[in-house]
C-alpha positions, 0 to 999 in steps of 0.5 A: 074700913070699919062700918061703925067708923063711916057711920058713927052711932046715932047717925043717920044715912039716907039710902040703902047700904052697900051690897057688899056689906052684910050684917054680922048676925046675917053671917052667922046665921047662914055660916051655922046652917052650912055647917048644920047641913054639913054635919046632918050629910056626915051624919046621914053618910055615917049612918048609911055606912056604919049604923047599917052594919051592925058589930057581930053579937058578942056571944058566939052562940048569938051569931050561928042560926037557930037549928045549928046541930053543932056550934063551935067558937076559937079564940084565934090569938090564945090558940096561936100562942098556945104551947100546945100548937107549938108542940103538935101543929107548928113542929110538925109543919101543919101551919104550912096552909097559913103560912102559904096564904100569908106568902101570897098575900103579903101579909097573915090574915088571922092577925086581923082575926080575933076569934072564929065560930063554926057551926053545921046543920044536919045530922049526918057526920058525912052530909051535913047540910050546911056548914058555916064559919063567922070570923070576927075581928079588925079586918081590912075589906078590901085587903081581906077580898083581895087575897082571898082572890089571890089565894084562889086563882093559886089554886087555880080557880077564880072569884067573881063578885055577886050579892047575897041578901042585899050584901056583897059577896065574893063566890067561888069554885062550886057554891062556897061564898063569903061576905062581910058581914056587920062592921067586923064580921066575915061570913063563909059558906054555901049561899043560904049560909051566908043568907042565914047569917046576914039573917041572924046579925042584920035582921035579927032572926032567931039564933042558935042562942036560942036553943036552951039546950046548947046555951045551958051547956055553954055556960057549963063548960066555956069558962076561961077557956078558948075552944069550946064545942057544944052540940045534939047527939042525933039518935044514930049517933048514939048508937055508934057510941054503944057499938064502939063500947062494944068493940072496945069490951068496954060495956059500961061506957056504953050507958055514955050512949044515954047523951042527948047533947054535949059541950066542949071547953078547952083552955091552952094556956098554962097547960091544958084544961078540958071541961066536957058536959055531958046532957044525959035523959035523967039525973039517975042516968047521969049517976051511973054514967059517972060510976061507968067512967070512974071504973073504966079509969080505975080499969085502964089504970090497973095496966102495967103498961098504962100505969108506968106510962105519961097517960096515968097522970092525965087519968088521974087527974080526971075528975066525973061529977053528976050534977042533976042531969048533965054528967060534968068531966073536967081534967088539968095538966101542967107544961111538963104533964102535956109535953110529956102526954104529947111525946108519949102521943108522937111515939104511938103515931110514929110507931103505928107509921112503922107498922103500916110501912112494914105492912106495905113492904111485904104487900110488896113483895113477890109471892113464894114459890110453891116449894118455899110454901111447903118447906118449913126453912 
């Protein structure tokens, strides 16, 4: 029964009213401060698990630790649906370690993966100090950890659950580790690997962005591409390069040995695009190491053989421009131009395994006898 029935308007009632009827607005007002509380605790719970892991920086450079000596960046997807993995990586069977963890876990763990950054510290090829690889993508943490375990215990080894800077982290055989980091990140790598990422995404400590020189070459040179590589020469390096222009009798290349740091794109998709920039001590060194790599071209070219052969087209088609003090190569095939560059490719290597096998067969064999030695039959 309705209160206002019992007691009509401009009534009067003796008496307090009966405890279990309230006043409507009373009813509202407690409803609306349960429901305030409710979202303040859904709002804090959201904050604690999201607002507190970050999204990966966009830039790849951004997520690499300042002091990188090289950095690298994949487009996962655009390489695994590339004409040129299919050519040179899934015919020849080099996609059996993907296809082997997908085996184990029941599922590919790259399509959770949308792109992948390497970067290295150190200067030597051999002993770089640290090497790390940050994953970025839509990924499923629990189903992630899990076969990474699984795939580890194939192996036979084992993980076991640590923390690394207040992250937890999986570790396993000898010092290599992985965590999440962010809300969409993976980090993998050395403890103090992890540590400097977790740094980078969630501490806001300096980059490798950060680095004038490497982000000027990444802006030359990552354009619509899909793999791209920058990075310093150190001072023995570049010594190597004059050493292997030497050995090559190739003594105007050697000027390419002035490069203080470099940057690779790549792009897979409709054919094969390459862009290389090369950061040289001066404008002028830069002028004549463009003059050294278009006659070293024009040389190759005047082969008979590398003339009437699948690579003169792609040396054709290489372009060299100075542009202040960076020195800029850019080259484009089509399909047909990078099957062709690919079979000419396969047949060199098939060739050369024949040559090693030949050489391994008479290695094989019995030395002569002294008589066999003397007679020229």
């Amino acid at each position: 029964m309705c209160v206002s029935h019992m007691y009509p308007a401009g009534s009067k009632r003796h008496g307090a009213a009966p405890p279990a009827v309230q006043e409507p607005r009373a009813v509202n007002r407690r409803n609306a401060a349960i429901l305030l509380g409710v979202v303040a605790a859904v709002g804090l719970g959201s904050w604690l698990l999201v607002g507190r892991r970050p999204h990966l920086p966009a830039a790849p450079l951004a997520r690499a630790p300042h002091g990188s000596t090289a950095v690298g960046w994949i487009d996962v997807g655009a390489v695994l649906s590339s004409r040129l993995w299919e050519r040179v990586v899934e015919s020849h069977g080099g996609d059996e370690g993907i296809r082997r963890i997908e085996r184990t876990c029941g599922f590919d763990p790259l399509a959770q993966i949308d792109d992948v950054v390497l970067f290295a510290t150190g200067d030597e090829p051999e002993a770089l100090e640290r090497v790390g690889v940050v994953a970025r993508g839509r990924l499923d943490h629990e189903a992630l950890a899990a076969c990474v375990g699984e795939v580890v215990q194939a192996d036979g080894g084992e993980v076991r659950r640590v923390e690394i800077a207040g992250v937890p982290a999986v570790a396993g055989r000898g010092q290599s580790r992985a965590a999440f980091v962010g809300a969409d990140g993976v980090v993998a790598g050395s403890e103090a690997t992890v540590r400097d990422v977790v740094g980078v995404v969630r501490d806001g400590a300096r980059a490798a962005s950060d680095d004038p020189a490497l982000g000027r070459l990444w802006e030359r040179v990552a354009g619509g591409r899909h793999v791209v590589l920058v990075g310093h020469l150190p001072a023995h390096w570049r010594e190597a390069i004059r050493r292997m222009a030497r050995d090559a009798e190739r003594g105007s290349l050697a000027s390419l040995a002035g490069a203080r740091s470099f940057g690779v794109g790549v792009r897979v998709t409709r054919g094969l695009g390459v862009g290389v920039a090369l950061e040289m001590r001066d404008a002028a060194q830069a002028r004549e190491a463009e003059a050294a790599v278009r006659a070293e071209i024009e040389r190759t070219l005047d082969d008979p053989m590398t003339s009437l052969s699948a690579l003169a087209p792609a040396l054709r088609r290489i372009d060299a421009e100075a542009q202040d003090r960076d020195l800029i190569l850019t080259l484009s095939l089509s399909d047909s131009q990078l099957d062709d560059l690919v079979e000419l490719g396969e047949d060199l290597w098939e060739q050369a395994g024949e040559r090693e096998r030949r050489r391994g067969a008479r290695r094989a064999l019995p030395p002569p006898e002294p008589d066999e030695v003397l007679r020229p039959e």
